[in-house]
DSSP file (Angstrom, degrees, kcal/mol; ACC not computed):
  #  RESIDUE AA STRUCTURE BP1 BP2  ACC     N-H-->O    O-->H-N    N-H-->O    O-->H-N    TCO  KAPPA ALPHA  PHI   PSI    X-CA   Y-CA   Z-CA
    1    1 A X              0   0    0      0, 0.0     2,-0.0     0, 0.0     0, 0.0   0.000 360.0 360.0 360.0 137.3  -29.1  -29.4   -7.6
    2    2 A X        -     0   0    0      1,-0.1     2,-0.5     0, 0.0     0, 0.0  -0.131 360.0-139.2  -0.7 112.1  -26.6  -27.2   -9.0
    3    3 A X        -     0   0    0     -2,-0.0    -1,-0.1     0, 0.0     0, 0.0  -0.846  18.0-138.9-132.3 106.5  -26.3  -26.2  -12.2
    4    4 A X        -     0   0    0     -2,-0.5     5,-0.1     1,-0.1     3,-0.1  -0.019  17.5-129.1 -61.7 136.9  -22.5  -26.0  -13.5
    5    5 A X    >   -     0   0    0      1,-0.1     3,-1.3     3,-0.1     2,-0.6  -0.200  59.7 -69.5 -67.3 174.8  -21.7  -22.9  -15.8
    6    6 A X  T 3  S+     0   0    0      1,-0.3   136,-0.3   134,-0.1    -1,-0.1  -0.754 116.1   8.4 -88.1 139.7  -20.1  -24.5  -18.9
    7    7 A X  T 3  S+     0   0    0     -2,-0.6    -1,-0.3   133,-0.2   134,-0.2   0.673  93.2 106.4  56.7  30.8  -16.7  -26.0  -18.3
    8    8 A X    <>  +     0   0    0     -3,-1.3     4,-0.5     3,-0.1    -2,-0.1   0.312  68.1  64.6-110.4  13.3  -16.7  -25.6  -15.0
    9    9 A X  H  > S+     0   0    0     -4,-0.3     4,-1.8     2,-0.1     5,-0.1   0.933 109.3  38.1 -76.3 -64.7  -17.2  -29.2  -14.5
   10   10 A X  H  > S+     0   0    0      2,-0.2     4,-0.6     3,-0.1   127,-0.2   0.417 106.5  64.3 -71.2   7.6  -13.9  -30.2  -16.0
   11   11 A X  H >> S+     0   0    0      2,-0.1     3,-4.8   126,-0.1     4,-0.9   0.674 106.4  46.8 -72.1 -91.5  -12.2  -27.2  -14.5
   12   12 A X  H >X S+     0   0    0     -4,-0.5     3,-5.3     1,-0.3     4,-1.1   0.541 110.8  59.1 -15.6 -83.4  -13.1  -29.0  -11.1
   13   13 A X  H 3X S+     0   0    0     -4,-1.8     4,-2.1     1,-0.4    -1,-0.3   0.673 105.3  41.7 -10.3 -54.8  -11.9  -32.1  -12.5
   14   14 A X  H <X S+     0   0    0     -3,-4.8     4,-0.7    -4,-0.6    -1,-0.4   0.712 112.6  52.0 -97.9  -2.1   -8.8  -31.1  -13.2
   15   15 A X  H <X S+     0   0    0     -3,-5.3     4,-1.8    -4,-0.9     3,-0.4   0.904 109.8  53.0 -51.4 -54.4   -8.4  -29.3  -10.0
   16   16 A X  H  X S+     0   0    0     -4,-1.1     4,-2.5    -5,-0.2     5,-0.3   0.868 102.6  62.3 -38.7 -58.0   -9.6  -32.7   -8.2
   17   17 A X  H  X S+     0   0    0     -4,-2.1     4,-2.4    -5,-0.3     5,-0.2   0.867  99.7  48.7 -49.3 -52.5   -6.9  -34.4  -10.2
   18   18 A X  H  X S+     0   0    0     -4,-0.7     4,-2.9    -3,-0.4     3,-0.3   0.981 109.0  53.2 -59.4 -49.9   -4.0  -32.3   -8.5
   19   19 A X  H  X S+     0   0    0     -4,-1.8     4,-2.1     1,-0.2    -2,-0.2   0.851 109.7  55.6 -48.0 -40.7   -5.4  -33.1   -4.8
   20   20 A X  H  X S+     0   0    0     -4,-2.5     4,-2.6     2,-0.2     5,-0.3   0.887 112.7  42.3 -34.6 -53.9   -5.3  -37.0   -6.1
   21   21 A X  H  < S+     0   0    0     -4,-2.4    -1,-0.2    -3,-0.3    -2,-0.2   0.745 110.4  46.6 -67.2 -35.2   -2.1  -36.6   -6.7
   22   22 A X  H  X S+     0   0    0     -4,-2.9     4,-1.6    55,-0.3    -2,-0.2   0.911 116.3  51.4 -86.0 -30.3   -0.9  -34.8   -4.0
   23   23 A X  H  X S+     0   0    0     -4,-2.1     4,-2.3     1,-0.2    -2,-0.2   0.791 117.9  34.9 -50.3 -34.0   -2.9  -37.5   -1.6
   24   24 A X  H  X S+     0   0    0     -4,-2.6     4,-0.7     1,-0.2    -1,-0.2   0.697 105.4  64.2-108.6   3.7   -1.6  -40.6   -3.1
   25   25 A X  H  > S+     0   0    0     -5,-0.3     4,-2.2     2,-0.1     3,-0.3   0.963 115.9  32.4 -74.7 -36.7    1.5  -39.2   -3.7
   26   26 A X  H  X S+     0   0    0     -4,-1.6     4,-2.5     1,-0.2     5,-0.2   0.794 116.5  55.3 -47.8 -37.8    1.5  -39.0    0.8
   27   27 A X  H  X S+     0   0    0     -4,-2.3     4,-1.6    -5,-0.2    -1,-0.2   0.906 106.6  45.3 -78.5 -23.1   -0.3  -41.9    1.0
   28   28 A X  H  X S+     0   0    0     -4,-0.7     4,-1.1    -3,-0.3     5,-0.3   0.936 116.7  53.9 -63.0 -50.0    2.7  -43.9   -1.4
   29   29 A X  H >X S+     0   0    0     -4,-2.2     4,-3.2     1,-0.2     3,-2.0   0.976 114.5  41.6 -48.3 -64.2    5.4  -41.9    1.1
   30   30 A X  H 3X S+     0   0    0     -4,-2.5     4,-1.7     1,-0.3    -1,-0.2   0.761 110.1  47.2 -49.9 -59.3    3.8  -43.3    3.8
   31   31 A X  H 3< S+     0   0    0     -4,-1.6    -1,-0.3     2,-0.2    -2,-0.2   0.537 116.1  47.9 -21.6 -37.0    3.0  -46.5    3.0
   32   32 A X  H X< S+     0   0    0     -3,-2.0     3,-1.9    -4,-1.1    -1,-0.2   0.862 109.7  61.9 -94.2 -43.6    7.0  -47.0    1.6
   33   33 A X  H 3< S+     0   0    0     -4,-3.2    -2,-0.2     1,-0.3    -1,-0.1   0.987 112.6  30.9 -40.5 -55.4    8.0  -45.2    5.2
   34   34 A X  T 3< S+     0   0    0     -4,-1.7    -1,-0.3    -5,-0.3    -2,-0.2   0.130 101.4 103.8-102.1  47.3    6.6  -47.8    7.2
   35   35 A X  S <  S-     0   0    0     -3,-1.9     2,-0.2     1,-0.2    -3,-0.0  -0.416  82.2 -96.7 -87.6 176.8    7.2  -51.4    4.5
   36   36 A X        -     0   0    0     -2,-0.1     2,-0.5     0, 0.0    -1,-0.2  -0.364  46.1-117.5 -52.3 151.8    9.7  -53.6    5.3
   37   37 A X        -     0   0    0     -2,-0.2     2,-0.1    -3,-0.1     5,-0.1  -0.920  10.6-125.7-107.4 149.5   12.8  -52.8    3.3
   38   38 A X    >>  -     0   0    0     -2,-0.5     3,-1.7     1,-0.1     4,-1.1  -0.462  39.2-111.6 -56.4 130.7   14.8  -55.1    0.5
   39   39 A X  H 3> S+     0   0    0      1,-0.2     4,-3.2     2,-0.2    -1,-0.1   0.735 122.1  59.8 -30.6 -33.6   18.1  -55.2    1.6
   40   40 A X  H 3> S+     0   0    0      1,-0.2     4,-0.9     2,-0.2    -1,-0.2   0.748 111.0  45.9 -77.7 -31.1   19.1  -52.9   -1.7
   41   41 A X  H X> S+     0   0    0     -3,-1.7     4,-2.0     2,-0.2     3,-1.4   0.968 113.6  52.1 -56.2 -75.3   16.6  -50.1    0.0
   42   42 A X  H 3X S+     0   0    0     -4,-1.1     4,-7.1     1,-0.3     5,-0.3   0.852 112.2  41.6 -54.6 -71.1   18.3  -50.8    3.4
   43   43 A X  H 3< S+     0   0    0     -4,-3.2     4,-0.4     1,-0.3    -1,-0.3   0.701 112.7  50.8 -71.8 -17.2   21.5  -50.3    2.2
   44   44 A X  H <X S+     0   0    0     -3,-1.4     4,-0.7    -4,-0.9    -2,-0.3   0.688 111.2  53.1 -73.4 -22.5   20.7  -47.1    0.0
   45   45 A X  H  X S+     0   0    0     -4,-2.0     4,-1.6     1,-0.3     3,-0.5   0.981 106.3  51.8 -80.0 -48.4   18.9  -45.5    3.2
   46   46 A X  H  X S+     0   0    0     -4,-7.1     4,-2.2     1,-0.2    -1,-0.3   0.857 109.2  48.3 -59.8 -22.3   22.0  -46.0    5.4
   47   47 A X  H  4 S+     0   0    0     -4,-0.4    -1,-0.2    -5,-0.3    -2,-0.2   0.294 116.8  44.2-110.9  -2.0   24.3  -44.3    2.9
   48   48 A X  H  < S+     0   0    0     -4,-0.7    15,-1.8    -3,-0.5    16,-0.5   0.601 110.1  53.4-110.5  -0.4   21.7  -41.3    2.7
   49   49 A X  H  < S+     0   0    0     -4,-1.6    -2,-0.2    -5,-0.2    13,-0.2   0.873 111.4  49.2 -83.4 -47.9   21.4  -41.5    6.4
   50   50 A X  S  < S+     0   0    0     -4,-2.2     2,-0.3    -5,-0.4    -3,-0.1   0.927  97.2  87.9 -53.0 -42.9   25.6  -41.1    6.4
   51   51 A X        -     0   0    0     -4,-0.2    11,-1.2    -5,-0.1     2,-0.5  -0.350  59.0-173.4 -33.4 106.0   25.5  -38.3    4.2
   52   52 A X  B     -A   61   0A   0     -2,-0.3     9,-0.3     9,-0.2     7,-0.1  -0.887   9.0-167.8-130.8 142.8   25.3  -35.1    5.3
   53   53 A X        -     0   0    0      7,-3.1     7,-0.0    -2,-0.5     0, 0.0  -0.270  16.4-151.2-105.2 171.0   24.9  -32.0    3.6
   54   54 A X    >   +     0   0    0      5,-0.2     3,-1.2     3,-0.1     5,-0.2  -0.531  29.4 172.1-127.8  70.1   25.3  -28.4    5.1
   55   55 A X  B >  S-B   58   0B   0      3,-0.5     3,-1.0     1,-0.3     5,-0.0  -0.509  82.0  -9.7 -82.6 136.8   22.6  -26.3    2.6
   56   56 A X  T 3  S-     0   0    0      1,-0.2    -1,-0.3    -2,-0.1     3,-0.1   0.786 125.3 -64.7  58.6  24.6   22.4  -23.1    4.0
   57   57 A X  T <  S+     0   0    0     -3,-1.2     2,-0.5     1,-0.1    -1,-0.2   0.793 110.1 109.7  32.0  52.4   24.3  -23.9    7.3
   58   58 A X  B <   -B   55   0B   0     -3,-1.0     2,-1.1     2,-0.1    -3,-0.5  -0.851  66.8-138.2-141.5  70.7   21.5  -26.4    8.4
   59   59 A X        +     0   0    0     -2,-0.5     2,-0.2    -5,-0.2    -5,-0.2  -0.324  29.1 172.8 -86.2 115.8   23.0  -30.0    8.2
   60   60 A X        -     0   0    0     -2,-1.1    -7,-3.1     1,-0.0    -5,-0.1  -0.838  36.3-111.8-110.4 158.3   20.9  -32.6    6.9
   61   61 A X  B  >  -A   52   0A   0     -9,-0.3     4,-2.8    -2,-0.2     5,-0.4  -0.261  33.3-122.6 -72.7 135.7   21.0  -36.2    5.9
   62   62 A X  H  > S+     0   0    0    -11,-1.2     4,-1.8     2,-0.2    -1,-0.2   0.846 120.8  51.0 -41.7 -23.5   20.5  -36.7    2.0
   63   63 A X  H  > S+     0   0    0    -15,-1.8     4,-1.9   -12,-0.3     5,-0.3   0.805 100.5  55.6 -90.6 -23.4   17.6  -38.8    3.1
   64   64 A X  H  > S+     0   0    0    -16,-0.5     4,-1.3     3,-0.2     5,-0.4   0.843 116.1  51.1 -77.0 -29.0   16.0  -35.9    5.6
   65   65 A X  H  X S+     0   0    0     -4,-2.8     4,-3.6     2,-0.2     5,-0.7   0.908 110.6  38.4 -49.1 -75.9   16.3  -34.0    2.0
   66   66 A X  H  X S+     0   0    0     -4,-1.8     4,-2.4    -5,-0.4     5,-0.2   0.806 119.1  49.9 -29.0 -71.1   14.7  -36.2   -0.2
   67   67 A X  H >X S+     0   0    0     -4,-1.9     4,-1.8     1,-0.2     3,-0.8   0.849 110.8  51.4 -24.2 -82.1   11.9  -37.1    2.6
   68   68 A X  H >X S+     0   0    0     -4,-1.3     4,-2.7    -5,-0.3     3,-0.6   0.899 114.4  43.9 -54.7 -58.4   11.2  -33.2    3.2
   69   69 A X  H 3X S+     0   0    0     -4,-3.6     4,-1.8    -5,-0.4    -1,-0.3   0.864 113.2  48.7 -61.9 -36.4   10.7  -32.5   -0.8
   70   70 A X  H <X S+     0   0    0     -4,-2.4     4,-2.1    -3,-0.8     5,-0.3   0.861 114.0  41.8 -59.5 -37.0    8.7  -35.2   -1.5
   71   71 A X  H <X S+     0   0    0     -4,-1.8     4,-3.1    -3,-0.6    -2,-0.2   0.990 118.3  48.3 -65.7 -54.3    6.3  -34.8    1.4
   72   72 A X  H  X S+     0   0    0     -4,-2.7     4,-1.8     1,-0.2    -1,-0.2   0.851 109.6  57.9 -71.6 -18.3    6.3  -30.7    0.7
   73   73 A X  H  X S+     0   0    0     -4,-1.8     4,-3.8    -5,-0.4     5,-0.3   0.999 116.8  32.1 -43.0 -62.6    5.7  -31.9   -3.2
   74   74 A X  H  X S+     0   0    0     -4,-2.1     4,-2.2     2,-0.2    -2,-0.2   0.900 116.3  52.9 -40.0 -55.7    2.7  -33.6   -2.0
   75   75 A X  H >X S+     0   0    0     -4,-3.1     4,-1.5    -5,-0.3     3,-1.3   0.948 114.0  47.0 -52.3 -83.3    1.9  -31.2    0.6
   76   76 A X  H 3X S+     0   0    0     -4,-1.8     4,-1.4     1,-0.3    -2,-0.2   0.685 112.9  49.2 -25.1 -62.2    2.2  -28.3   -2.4
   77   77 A X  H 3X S+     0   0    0     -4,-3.8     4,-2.0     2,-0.2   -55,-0.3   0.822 105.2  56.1 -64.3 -20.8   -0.1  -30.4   -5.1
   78   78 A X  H XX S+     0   0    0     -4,-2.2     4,-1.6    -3,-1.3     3,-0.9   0.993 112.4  37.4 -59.7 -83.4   -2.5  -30.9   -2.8
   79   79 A X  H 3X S+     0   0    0     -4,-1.5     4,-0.6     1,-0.2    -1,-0.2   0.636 114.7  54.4 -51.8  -7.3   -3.1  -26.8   -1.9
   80   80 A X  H 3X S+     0   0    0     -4,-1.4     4,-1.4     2,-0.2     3,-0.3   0.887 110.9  48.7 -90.1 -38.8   -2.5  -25.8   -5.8
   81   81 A X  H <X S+     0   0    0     -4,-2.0     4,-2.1    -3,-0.9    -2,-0.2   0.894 115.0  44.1  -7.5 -68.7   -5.6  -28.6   -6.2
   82   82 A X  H  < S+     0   0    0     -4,-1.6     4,-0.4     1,-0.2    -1,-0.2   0.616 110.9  55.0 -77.9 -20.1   -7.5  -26.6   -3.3
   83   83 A X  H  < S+     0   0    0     -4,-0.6    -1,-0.2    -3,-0.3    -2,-0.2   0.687 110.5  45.1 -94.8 -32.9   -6.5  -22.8   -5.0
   84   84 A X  H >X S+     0   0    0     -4,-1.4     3,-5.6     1,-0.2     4,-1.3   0.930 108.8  55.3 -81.7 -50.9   -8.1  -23.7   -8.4
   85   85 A X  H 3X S+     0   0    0     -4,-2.1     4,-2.5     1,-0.4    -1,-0.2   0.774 114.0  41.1 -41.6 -29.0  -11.0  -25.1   -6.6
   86   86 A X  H 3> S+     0   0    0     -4,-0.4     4,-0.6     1,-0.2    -1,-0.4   0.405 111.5  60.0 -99.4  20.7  -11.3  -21.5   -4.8
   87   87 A X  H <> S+     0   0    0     -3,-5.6     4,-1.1    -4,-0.2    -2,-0.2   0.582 107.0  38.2 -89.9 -23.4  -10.7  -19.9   -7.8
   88   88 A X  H  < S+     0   0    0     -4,-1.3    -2,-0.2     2,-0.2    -3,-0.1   0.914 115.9  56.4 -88.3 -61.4  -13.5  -21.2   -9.5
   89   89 A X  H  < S+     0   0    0     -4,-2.5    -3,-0.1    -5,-0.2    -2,-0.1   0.820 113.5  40.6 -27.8 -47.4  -15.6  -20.8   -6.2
   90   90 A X  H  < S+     0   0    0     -4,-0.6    -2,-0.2     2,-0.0    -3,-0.2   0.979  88.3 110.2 -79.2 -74.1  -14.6  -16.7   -6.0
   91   91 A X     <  -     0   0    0     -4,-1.1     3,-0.1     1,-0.2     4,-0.0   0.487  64.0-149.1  -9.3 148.1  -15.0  -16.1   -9.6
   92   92 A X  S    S+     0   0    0      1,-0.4     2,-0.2     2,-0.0    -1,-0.2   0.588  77.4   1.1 -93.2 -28.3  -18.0  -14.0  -10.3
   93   93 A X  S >> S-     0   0    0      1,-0.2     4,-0.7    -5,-0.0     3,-0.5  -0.902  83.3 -93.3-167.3-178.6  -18.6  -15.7  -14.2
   94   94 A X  H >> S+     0   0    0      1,-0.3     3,-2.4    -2,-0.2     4,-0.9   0.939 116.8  71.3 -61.5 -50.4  -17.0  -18.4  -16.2
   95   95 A X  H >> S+     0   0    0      1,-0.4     4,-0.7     2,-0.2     3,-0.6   0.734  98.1  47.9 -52.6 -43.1  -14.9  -15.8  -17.9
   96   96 A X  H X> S+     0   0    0     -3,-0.5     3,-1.1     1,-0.3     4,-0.5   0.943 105.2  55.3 -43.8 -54.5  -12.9  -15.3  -14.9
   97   97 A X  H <X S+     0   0    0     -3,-2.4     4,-2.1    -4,-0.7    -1,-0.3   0.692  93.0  78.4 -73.4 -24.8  -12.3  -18.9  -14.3
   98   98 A X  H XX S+     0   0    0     -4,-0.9     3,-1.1    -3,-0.6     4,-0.9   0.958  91.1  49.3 -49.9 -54.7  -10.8  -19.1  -18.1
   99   99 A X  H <X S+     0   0    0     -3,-1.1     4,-1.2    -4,-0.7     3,-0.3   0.870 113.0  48.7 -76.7 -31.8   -7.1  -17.5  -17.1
  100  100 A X  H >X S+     0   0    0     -4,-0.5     4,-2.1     1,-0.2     3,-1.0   0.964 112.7  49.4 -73.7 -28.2   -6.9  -20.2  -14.0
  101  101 A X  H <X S+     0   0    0     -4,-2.1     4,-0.6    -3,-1.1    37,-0.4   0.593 114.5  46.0 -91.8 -14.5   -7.9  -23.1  -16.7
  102  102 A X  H 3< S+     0   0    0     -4,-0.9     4,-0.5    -3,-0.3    -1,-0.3   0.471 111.1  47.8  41.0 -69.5   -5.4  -21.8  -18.7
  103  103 A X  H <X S+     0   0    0     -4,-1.2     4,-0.9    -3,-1.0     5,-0.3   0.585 116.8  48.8 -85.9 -26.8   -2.7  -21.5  -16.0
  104  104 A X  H  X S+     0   0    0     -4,-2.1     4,-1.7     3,-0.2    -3,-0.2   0.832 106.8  52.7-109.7  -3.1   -3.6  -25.0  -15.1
  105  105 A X  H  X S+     0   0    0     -4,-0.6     4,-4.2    -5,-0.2     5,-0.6   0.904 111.6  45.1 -20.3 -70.8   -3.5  -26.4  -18.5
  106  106 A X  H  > S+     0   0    0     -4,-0.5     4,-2.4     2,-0.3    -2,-0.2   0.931 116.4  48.3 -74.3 -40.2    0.0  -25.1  -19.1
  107  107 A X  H >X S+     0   0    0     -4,-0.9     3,-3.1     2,-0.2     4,-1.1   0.880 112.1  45.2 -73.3 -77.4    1.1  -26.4  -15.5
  108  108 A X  H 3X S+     0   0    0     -4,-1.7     4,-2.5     1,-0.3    -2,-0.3   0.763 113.9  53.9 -43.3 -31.4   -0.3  -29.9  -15.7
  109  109 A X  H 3X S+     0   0    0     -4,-4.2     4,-1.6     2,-0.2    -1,-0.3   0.915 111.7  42.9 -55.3 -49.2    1.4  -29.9  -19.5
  110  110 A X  H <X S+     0   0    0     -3,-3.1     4,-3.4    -4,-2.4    -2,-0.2   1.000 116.9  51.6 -76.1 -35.1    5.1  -28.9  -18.0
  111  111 A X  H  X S+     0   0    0     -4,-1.1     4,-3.0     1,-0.3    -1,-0.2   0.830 113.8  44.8 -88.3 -17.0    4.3  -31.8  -14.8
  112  112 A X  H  X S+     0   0    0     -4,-2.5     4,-2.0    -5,-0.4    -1,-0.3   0.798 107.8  50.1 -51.0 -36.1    3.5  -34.4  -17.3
  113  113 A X  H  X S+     0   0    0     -4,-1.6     4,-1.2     2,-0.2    -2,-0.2   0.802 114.0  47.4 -71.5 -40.0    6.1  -33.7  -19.4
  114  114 A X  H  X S+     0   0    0     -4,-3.4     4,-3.7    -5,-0.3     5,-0.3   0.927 120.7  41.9 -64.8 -40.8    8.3  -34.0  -15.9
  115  115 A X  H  X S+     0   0    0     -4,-3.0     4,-2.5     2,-0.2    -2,-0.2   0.910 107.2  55.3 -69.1 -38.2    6.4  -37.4  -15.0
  116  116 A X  H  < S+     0   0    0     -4,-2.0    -1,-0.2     1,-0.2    -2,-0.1   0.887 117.3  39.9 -34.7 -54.4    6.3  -38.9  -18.3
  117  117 A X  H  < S+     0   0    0     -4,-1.2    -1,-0.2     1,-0.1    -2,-0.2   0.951 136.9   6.1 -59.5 -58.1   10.2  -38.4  -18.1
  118  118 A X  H  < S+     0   0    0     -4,-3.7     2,-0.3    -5,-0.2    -3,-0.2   0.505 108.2  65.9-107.7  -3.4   10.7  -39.4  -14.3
  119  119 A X  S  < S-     0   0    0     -4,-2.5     2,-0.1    -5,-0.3     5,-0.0  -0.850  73.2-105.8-128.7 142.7    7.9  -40.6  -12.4
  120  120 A X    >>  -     0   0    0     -2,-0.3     3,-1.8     2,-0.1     4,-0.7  -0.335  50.0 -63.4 -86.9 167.1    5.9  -43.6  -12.6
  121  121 A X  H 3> S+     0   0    0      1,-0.2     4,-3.3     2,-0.1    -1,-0.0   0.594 114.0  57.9  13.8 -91.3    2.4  -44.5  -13.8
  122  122 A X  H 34 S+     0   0    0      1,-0.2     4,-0.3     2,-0.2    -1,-0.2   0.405 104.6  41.9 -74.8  20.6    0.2  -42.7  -11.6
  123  123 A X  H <>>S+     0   0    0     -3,-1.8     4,-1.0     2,-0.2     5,-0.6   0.712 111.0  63.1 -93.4 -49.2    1.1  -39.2  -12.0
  124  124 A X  H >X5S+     0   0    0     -4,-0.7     4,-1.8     1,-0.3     3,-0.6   0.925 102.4  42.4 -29.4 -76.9    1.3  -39.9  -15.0
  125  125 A X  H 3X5S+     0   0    0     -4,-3.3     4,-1.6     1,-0.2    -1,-0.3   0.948 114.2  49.2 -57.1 -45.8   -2.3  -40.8  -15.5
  126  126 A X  H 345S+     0   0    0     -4,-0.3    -2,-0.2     1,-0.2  -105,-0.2   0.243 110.0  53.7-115.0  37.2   -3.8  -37.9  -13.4
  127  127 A X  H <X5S+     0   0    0     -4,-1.0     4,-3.1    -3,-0.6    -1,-0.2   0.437 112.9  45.4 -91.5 -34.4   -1.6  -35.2  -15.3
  128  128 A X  H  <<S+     0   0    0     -4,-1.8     4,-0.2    -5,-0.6    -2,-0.2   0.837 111.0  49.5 -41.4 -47.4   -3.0  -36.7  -18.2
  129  129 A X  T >X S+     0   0    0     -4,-1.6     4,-1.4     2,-0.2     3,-0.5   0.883 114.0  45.3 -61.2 -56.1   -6.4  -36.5  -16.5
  130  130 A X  H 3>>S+     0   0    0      1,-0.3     4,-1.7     2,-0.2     5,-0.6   0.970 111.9  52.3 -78.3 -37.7   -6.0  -32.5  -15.4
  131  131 A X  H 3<5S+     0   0    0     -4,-3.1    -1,-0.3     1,-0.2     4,-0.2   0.795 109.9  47.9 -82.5   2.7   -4.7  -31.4  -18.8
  132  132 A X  H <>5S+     0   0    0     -3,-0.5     4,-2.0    -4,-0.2    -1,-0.2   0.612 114.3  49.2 -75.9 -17.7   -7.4  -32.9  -20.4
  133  133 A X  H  X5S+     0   0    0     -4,-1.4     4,-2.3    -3,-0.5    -2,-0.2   0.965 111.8  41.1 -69.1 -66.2   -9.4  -31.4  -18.1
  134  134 A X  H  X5S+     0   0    0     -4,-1.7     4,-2.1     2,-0.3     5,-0.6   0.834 113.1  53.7 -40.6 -50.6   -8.3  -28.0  -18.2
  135  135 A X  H  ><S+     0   0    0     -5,-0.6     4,-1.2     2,-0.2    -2,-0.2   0.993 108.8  51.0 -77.4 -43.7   -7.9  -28.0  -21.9
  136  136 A X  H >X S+     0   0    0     -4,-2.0     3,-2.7     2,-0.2     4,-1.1   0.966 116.8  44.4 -32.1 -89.7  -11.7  -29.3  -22.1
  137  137 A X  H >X S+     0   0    0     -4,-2.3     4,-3.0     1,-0.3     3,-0.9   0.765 115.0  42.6 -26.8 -61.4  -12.6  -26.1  -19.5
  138  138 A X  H 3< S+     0   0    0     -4,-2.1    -1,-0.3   -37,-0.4    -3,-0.2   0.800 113.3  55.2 -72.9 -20.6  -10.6  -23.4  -21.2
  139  139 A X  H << S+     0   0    0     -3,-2.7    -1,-0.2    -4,-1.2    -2,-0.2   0.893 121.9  29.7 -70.0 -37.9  -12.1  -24.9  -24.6
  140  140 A X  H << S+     0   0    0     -4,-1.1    -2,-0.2    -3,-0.9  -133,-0.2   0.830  94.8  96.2 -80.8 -77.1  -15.9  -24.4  -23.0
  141  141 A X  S  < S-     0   0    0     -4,-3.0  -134,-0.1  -134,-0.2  -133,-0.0  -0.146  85.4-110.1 -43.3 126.0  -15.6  -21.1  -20.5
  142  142 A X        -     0   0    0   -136,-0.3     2,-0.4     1,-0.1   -44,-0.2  -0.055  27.1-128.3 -36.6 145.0  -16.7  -18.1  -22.5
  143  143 A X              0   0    0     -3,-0.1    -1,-0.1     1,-0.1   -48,-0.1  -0.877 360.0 360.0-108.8 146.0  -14.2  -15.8  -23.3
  144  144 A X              0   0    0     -2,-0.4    -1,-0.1   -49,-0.2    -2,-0.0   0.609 360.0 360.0 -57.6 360.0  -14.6  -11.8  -22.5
């Protein structure tokens, strides 16, 4: 078996955390895509279908917005998840791996602060998760 440098367990961790988050945040989309909807859902989705914006000369429905930014959110935490994980992988020693645990400290701190604010429960929980994670790691990894 493997034997993890220190803090590079809870580096992973809180890398792992973002991919959670970008998975169940797709798996939520999906899952709400194909419910039934409550008439009050119904009737907001028909008055974002009517909408339509022209961003960039490209017109789309407020709800083809929304849709597209949430999926590429997901889409997005998921590969920043998969980039610490090769970051930690390429590194040559811990010390490297400090500046991403660091960088992903300070990010999971701003998207907590955004979920706390806007978002329900479970982002909530596994921002919680990765900046405790991260702040463990960068607390651990040797410094040069």
């Amino acid at each position: 078996m493997e034997r993890l440098m220190p803090g590079t367990l809870a580096y992973r961790v809180g890398a792992w955390c973002w991919i959670a988050t970008g998975i169940g945040h797709l798996s939520i989309e999906a899952a709400l895509s194909l419910a039934s909807a409550s008439p009050e859902s119904a009737r907001l989705k028909a008055a974002m279908r009517e909408n339509v914006l022209a961003i960039g000369g490209v017109p789309r429905t407020s709800l083809d917005v929304v849709n597209g930014i949430s999926i590429a959110m997901g889409l997005a935490l998921v590969l920043a998840g998969v980039l610490f994980l090769m970051i930690a992988r390429v590194a040559g020693s811990a010390e490297q791996t400090r500046g991403a645990a660091g960088l992903g400290l300070v990010a999971s701190l701003v998207l907590l602060v955004v979920a706390v604010i806007f978002l329900p429960l479970p982002p909530i929980v596994t921002f919680t998760a990765s900046s405790a994670s991260f702040a463990v790691a960068l607390g651990k990894l040797p410094r040069r």
